[in-house]
mmCIF file as gemmi writes it, N, C-alpha and C atoms, coordinates in Angstrom:
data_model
loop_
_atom_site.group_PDB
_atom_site.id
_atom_site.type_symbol
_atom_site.label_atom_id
_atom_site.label_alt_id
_atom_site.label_comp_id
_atom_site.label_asym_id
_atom_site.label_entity_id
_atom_site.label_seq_id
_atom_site.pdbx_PDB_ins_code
_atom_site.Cartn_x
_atom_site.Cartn_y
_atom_site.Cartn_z
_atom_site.occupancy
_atom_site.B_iso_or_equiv
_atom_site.pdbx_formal_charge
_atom_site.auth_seq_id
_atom_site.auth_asym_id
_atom_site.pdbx_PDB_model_num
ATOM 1 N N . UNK Axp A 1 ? 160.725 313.709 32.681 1 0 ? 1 A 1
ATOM 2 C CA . UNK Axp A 1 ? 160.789 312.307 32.288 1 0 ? 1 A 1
ATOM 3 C C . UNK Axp A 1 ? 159.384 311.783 32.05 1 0 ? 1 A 1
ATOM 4 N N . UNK Axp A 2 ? 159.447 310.918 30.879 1 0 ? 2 A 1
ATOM 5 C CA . UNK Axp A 2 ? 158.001 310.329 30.862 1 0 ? 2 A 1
ATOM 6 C C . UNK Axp A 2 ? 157.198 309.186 31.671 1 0 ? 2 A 1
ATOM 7 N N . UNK Axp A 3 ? 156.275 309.856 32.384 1 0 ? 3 A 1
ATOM 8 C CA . UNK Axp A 3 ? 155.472 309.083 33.502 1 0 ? 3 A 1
ATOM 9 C C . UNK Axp A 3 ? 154.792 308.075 33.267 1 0 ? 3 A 1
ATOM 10 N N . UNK Axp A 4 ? 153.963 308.288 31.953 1 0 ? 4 A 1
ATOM 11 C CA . UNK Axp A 4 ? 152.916 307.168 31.228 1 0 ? 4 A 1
ATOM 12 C C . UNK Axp A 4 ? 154.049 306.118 30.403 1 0 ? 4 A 1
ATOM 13 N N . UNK Axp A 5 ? 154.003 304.71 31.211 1 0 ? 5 A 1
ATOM 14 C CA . UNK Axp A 5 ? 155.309 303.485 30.674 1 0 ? 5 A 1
ATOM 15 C C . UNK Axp A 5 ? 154.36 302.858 29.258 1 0 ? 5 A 1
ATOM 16 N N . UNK Axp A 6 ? 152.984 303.43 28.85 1 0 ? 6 A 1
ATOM 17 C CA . UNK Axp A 6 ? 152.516 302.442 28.019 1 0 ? 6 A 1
ATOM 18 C C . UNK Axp A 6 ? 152.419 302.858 26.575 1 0 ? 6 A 1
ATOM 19 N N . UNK Axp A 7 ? 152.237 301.409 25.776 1 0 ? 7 A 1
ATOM 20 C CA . UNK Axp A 7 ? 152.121 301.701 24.512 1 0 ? 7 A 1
ATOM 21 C C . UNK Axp A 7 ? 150.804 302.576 23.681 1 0 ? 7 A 1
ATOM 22 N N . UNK Axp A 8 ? 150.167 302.482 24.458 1 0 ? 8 A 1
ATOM 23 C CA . UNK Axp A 8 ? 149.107 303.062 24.012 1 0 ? 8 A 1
ATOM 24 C C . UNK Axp A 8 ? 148.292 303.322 25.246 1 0 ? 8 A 1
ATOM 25 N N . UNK Axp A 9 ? 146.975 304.458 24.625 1 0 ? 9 A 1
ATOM 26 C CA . UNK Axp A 9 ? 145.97 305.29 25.398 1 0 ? 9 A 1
ATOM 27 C C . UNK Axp A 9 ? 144.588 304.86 25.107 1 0 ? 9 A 1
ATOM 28 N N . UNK Axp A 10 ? 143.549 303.794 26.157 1 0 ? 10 A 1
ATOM 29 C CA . UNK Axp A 10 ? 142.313 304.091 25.322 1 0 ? 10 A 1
ATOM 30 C C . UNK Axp A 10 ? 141.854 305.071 26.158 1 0 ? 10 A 1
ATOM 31 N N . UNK Axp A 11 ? 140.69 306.023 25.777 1 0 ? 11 A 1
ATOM 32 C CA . UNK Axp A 11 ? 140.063 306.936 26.495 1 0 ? 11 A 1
ATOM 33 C C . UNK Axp A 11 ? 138.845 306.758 26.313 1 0 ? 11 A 1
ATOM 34 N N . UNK Axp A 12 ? 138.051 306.521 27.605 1 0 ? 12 A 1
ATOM 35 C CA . UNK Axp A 12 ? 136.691 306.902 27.275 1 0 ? 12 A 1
ATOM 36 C C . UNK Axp A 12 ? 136.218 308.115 27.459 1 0 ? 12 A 1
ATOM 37 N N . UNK Axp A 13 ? 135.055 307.917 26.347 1 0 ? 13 A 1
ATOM 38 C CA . UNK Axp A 13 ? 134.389 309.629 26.389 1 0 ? 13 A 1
ATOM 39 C C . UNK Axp A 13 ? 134.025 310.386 27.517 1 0 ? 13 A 1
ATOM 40 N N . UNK Axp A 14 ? 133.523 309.529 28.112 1 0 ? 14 A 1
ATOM 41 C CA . UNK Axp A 14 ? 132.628 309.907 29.363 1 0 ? 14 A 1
ATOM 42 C C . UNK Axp A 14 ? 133.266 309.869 30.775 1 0 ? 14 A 1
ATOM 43 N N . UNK Axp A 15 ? 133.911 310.441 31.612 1 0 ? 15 A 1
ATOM 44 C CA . UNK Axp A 15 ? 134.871 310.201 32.776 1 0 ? 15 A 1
ATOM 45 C C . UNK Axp A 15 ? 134.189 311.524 33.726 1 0 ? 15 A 1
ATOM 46 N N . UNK Axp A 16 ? 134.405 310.996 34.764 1 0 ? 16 A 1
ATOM 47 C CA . UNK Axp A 16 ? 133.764 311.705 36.361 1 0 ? 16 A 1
ATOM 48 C C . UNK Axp A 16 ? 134.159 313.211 36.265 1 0 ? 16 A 1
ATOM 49 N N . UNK Axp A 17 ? 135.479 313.486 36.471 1 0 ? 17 A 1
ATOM 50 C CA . UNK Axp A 17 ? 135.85 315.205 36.244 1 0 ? 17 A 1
ATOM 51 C C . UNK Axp A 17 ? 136.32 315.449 35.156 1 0 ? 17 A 1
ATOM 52 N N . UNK Axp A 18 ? 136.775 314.509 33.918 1 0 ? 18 A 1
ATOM 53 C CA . UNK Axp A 18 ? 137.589 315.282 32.95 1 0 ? 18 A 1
ATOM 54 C C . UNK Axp A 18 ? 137.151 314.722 31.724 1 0 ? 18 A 1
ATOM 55 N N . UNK Axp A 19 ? 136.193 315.039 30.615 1 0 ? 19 A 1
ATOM 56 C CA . UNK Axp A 19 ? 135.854 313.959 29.51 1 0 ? 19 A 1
ATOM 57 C C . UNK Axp A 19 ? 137.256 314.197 28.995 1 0 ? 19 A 1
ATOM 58 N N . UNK Axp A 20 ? 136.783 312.518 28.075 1 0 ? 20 A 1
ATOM 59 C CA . UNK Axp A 20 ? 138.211 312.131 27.288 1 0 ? 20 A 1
ATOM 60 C C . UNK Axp A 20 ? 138.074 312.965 26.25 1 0 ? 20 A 1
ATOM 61 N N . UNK Axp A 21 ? 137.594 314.162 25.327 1 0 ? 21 A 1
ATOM 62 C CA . UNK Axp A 21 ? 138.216 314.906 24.609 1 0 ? 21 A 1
ATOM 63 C C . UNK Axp A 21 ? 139.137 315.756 25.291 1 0 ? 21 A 1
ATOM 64 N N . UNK Axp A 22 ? 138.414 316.125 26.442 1 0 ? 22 A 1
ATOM 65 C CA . UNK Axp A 22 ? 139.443 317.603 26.956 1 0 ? 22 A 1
ATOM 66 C C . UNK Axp A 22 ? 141.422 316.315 27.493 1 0 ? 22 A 1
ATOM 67 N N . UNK Axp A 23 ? 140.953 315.598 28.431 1 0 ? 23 A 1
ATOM 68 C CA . UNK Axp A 23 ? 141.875 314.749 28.64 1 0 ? 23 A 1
ATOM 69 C C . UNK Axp A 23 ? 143.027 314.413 27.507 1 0 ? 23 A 1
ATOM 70 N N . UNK Axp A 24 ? 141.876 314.063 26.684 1 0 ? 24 A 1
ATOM 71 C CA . UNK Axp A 24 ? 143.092 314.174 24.944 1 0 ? 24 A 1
ATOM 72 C C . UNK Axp A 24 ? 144.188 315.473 24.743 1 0 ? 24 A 1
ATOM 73 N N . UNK Axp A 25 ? 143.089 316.132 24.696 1 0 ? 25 A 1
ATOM 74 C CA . UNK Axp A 25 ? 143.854 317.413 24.6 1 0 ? 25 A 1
ATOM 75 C C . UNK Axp A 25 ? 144.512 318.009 25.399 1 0 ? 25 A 1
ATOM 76 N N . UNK Axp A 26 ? 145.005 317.599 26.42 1 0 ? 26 A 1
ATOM 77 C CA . UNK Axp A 26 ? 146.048 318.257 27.826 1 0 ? 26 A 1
ATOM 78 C C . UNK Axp A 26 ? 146.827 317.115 27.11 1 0 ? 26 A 1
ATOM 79 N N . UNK Axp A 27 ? 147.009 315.774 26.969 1 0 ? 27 A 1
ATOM 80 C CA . UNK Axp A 27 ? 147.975 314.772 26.818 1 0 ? 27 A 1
ATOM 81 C C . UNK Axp A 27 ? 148.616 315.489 25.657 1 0 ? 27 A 1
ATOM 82 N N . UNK Axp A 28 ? 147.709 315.918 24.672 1 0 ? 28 A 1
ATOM 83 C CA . UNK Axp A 28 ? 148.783 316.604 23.71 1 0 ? 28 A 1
ATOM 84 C C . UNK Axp A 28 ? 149.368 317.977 23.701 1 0 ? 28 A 1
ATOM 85 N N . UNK Axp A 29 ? 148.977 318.56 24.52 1 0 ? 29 A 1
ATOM 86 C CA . UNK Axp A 29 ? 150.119 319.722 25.004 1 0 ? 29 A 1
ATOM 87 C C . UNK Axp A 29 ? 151.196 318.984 25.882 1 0 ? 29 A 1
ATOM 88 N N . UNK Axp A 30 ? 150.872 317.766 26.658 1 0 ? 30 A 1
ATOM 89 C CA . UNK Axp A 30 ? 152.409 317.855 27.268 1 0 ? 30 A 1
ATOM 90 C C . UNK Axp A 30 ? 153.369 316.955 25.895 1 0 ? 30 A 1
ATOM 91 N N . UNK Axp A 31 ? 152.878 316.639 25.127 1 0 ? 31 A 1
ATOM 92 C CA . UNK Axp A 31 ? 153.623 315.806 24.194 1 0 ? 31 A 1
ATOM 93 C C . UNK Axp A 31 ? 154.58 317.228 23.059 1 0 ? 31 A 1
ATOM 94 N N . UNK Axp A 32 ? 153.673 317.958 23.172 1 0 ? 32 A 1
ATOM 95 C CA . UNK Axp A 32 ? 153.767 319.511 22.223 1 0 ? 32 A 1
ATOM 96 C C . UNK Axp A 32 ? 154.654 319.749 23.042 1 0 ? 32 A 1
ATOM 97 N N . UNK Axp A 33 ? 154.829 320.349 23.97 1 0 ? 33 A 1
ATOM 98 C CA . UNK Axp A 33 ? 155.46 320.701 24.773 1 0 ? 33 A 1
ATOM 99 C C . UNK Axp A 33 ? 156.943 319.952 25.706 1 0 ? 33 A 1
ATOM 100 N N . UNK Axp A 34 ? 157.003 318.595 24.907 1 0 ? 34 A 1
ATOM 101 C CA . UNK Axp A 34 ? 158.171 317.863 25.234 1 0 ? 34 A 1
ATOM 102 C C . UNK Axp A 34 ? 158.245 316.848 26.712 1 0 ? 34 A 1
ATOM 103 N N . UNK Axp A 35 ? 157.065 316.95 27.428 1 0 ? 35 A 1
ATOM 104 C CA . UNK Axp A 35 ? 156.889 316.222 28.645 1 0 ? 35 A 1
ATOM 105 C C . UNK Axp A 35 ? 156.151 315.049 28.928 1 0 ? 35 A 1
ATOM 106 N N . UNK Axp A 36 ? 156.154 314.601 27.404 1 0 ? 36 A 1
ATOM 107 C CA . UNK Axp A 36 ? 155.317 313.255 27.237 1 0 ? 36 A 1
ATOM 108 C C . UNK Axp A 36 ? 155.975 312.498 26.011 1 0 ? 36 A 1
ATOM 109 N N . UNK Axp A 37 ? 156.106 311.347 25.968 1 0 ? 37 A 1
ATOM 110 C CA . UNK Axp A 37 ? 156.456 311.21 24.783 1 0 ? 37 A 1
ATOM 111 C C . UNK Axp A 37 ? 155.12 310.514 23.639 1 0 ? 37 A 1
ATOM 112 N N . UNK Axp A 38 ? 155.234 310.824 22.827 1 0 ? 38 A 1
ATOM 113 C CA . UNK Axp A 38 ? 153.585 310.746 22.008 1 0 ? 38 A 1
ATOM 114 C C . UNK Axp A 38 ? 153.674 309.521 21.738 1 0 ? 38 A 1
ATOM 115 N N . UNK Axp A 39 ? 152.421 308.807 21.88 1 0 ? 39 A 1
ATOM 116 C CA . UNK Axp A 39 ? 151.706 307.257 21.81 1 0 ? 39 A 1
ATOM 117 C C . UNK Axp A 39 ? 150.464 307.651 21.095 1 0 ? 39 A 1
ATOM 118 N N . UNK Axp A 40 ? 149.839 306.501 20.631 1 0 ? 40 A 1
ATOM 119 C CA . UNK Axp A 40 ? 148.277 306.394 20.301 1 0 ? 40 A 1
ATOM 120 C C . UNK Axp A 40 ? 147.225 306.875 20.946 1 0 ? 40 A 1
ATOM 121 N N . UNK Axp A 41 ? 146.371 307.634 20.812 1 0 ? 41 A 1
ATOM 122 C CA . UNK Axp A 41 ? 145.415 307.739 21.962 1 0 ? 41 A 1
ATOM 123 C C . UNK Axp A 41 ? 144.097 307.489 21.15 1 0 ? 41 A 1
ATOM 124 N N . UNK Axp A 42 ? 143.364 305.958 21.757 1 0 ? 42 A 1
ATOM 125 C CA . UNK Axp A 42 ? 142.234 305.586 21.202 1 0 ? 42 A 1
ATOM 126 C C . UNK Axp A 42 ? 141.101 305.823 21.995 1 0 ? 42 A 1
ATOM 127 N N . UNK Axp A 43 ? 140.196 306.884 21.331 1 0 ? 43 A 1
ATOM 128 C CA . UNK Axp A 43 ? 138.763 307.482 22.085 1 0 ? 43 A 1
ATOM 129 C C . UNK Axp A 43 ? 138.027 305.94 22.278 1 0 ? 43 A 1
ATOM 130 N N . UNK Axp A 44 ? 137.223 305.7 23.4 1 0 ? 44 A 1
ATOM 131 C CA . UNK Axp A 44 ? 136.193 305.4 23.505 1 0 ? 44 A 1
ATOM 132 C C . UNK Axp A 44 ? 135.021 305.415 23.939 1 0 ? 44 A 1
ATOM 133 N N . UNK Axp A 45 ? 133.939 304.865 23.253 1 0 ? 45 A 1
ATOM 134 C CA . UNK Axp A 45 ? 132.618 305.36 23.262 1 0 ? 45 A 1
ATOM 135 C C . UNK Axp A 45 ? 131.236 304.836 22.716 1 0 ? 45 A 1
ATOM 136 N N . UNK Axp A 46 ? 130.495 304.984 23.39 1 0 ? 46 A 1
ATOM 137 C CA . UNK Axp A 46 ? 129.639 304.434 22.62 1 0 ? 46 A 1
ATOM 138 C C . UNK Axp A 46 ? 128.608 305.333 21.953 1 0 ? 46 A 1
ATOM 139 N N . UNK Axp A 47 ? 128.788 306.662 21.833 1 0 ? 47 A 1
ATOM 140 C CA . UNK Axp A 47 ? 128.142 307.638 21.01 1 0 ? 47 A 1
ATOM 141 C C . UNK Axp A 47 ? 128.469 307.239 19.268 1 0 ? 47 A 1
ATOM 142 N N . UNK Axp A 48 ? 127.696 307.354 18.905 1 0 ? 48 A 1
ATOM 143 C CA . UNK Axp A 48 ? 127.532 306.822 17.4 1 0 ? 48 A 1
ATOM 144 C C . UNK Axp A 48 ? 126.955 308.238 16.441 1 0 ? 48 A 1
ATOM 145 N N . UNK Axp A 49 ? 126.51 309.166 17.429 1 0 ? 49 A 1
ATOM 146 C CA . UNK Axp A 49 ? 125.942 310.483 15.949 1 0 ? 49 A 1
ATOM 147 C C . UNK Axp A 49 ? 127.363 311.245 15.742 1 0 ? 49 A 1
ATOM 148 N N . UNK Axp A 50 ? 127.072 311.45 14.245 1 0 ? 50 A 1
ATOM 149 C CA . UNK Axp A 50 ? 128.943 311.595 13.665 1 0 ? 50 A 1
ATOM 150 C C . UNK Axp A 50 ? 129.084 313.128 14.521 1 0 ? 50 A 1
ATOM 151 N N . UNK Axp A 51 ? 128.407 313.964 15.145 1 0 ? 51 A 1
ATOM 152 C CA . UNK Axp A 51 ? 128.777 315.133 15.797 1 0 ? 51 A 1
ATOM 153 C C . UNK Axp A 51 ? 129.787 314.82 16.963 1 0 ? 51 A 1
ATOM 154 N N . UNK Axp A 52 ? 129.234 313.655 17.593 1 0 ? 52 A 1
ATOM 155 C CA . UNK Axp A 52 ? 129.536 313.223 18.604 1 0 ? 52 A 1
ATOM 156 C C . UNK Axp A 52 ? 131.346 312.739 18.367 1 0 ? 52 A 1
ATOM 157 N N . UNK Axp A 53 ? 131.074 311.864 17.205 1 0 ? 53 A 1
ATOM 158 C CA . UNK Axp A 53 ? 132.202 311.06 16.884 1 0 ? 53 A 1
ATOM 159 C C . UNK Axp A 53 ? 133.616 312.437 16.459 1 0 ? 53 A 1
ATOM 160 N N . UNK Axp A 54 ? 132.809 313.127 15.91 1 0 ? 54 A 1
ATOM 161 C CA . UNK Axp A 54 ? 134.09 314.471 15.244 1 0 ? 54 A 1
ATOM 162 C C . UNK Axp A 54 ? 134.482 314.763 16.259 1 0 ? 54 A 1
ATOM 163 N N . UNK Axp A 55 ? 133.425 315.255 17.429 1 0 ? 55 A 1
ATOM 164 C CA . UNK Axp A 55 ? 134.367 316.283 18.621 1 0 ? 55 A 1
ATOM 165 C C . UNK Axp A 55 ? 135.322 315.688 19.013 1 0 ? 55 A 1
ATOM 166 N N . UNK Axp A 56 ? 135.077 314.206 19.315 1 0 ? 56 A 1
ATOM 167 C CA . UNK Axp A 56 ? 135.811 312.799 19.617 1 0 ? 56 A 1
ATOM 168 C C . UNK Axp A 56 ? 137.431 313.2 18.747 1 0 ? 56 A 1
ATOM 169 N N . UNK Axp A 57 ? 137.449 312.778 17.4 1 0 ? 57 A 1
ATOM 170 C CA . UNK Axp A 57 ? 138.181 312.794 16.521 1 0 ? 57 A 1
ATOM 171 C C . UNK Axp A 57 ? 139.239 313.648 16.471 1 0 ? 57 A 1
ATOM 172 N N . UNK Axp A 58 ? 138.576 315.248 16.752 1 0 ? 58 A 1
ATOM 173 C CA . UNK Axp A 58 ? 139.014 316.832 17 1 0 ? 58 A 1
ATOM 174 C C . UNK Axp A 58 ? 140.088 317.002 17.728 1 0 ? 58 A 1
ATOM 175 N N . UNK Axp A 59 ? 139.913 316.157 18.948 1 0 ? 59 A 1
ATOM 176 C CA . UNK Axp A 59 ? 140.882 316.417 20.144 1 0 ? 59 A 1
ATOM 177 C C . UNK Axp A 59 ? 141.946 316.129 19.952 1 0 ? 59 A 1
ATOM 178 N N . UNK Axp A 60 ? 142.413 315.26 18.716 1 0 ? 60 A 1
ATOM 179 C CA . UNK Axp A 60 ? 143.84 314.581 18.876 1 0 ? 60 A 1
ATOM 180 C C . UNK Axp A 60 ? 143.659 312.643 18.981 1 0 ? 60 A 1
ATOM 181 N N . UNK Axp A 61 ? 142.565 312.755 18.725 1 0 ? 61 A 1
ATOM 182 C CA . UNK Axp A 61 ? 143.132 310.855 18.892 1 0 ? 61 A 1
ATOM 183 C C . UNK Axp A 61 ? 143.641 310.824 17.754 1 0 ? 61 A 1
ATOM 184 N N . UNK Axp A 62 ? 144.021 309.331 18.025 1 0 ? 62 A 1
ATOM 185 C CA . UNK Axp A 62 ? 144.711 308.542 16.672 1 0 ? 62 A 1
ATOM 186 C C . UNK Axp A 62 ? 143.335 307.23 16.316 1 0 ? 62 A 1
ATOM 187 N N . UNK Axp A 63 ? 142.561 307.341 16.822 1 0 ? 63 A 1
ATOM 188 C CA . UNK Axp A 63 ? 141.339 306.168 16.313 1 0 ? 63 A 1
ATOM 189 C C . UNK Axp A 63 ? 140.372 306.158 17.671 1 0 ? 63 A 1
ATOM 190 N N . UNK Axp A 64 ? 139.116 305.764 16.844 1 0 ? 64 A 1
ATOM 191 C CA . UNK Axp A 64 ? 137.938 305.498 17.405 1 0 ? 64 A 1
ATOM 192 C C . UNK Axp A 64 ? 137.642 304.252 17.722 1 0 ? 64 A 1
ATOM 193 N N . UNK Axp A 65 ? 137.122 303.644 19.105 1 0 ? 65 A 1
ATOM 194 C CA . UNK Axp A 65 ? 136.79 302.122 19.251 1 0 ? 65 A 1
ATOM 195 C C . UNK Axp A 65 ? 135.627 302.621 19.584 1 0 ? 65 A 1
ATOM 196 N N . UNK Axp A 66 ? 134.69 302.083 18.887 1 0 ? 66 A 1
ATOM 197 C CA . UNK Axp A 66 ? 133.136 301.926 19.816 1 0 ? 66 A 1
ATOM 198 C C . UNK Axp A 66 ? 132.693 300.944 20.242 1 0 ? 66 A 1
ATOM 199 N N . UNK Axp A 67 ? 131.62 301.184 21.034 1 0 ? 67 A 1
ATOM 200 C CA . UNK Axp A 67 ? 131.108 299.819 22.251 1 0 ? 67 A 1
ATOM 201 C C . UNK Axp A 67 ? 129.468 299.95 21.275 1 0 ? 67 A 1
ATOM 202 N N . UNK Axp A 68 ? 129.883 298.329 21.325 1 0 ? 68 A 1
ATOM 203 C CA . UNK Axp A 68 ? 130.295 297.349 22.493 1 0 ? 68 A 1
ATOM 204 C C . UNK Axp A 68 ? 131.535 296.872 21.734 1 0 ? 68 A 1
ATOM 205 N N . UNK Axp A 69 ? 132.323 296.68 22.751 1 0 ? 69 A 1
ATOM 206 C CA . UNK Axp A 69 ? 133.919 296.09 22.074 1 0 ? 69 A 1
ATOM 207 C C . UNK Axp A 69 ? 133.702 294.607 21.788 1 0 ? 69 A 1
ATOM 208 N N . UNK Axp A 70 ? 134.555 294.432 20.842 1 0 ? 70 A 1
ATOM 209 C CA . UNK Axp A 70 ? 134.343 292.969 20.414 1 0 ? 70 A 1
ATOM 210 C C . UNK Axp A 70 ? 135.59 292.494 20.397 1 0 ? 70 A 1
ATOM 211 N N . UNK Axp A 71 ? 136.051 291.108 20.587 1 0 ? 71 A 1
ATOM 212 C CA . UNK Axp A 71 ? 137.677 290.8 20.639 1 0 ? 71 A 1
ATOM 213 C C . UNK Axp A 71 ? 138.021 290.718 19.027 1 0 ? 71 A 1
ATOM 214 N N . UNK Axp A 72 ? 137.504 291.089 18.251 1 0 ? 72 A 1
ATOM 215 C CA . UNK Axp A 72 ? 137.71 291.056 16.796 1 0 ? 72 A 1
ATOM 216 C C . UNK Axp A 72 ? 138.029 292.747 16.476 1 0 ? 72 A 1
ATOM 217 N N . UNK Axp A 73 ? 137.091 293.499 17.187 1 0 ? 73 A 1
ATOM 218 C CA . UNK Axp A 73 ? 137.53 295.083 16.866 1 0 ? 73 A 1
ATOM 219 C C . UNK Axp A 73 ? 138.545 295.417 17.444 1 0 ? 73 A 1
ATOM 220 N N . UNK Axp A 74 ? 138.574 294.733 18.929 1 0 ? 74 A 1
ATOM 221 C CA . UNK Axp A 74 ? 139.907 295.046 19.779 1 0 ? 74 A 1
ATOM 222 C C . UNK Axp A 74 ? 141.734 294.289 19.002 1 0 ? 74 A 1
ATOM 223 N N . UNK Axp A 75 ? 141.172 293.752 18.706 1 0 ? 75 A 1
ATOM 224 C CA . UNK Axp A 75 ? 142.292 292.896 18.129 1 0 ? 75 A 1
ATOM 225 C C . UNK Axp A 75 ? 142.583 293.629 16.831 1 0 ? 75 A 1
ATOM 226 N N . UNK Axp A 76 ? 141.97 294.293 15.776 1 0 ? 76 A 1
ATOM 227 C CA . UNK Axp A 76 ? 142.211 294.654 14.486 1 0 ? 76 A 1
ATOM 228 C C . UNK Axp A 76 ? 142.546 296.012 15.182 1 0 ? 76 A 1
ATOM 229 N N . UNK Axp A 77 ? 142.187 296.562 16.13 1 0 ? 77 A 1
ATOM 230 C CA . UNK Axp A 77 ? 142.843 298.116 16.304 1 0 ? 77 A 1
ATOM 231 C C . UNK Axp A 77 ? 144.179 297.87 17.26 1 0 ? 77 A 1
ATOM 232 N N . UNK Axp A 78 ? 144.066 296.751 18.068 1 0 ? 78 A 1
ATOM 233 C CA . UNK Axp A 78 ? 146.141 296.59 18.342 1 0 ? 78 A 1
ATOM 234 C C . UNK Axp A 78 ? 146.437 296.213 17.574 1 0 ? 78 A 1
ATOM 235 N N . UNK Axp A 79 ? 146.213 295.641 16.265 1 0 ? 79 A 1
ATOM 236 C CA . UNK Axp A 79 ? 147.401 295.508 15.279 1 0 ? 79 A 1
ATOM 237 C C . UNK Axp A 79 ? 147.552 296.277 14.539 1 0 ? 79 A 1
ATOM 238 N N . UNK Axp A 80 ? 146.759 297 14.144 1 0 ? 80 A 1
ATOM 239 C CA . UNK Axp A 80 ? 146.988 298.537 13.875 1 0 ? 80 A 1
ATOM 240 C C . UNK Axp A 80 ? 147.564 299.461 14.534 1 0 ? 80 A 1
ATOM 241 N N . UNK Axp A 81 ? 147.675 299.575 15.879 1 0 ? 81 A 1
ATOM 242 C CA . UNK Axp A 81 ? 148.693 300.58 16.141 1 0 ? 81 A 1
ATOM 243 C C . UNK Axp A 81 ? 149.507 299.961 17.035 1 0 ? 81 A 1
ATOM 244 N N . UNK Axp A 82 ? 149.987 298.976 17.057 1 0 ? 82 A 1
ATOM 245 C CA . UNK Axp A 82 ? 150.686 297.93 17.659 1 0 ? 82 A 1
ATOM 246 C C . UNK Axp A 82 ? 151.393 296.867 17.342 1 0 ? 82 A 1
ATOM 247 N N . UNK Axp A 83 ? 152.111 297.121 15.997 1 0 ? 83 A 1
ATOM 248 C CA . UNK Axp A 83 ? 152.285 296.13 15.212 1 0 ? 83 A 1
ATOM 249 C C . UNK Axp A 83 ? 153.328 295.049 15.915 1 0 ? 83 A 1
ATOM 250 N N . UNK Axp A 84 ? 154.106 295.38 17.074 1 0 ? 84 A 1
ATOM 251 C CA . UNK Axp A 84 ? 154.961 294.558 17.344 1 0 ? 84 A 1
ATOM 252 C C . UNK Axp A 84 ? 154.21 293.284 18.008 1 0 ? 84 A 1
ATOM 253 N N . UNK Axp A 85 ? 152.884 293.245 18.384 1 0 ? 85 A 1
ATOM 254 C CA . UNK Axp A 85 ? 152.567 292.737 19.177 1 0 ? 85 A 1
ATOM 255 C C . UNK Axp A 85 ? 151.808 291.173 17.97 1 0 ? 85 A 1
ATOM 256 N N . UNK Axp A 86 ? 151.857 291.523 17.085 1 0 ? 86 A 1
ATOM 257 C CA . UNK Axp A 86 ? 151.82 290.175 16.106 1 0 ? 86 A 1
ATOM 258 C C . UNK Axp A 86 ? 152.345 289.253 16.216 1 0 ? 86 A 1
């Protein structure tokens, strides 16, 4: 049964034991694998060199937010993958 109740995933890049690419990429084996049901997963970060941004990209998100967040970027990327929320 699916554990995660939300509409969406942000991830930041940078996390204590697990960066958010690898993290991405376990969320989408359990989705591959039928034990998740698939949502958005939005990287975040404040790395800006496009190497940085691809590996980002690579893992499986569905979009990039970079910092510093603004309630104008935050707002144009939930209505983008959030349309009910208009």
């Amino acid at each position: 049964e699916d554990q995660l109740p939300y509409a969406l995933i942000i991830m930041d890049y940078e996390m204590p034991e697990m960066n958010g690419p690898e993290c991405t990429q376990r969320i989408r084996q359990l989705v591959e694998c039928g034990r998740l049901d698939d949502r958005p997963i939005i990287g975040h970060t404040a790395y800006s060199a496009n190497e940085d941004l691809d590996q980002f990209r690579q893992c499986g998100l569905s979009d990039i937010l970079e910092k510093p967040v603004t309630d104008k970027s935050l707002q144009k990327l939930l209505e983008k993958w959030l349309p009910f929320l208009e």
